[in-house]
C-alpha positions, 0 to 999 in steps of 0.5 A: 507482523513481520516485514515480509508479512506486510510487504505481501499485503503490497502489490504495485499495477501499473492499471491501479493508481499508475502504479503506486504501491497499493494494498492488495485488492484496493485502490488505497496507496500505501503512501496515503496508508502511511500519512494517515498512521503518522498523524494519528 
């Protein structure tokens, strides 16, 4: 997968997590996307 294909997975809301970067259509933080995938 290339850098613009997942960063179109990204959305930032300002009325979603206070405006975390998020995977679009959820509520996960691609910060705690991030740690998950680090401690695996």
């Amino acid at each position: 997968m290339t850098t613009n294909q997942l960063l179109e997975r990204i959305e930032v809301n300002p009325k979603v997590l206070a405006g975390k970067p998020v995977i679009k259509g959820t509520r996960l933080s691609v910060q705690s996307s991030l740690a998950c995938w680090d401690k695996a």
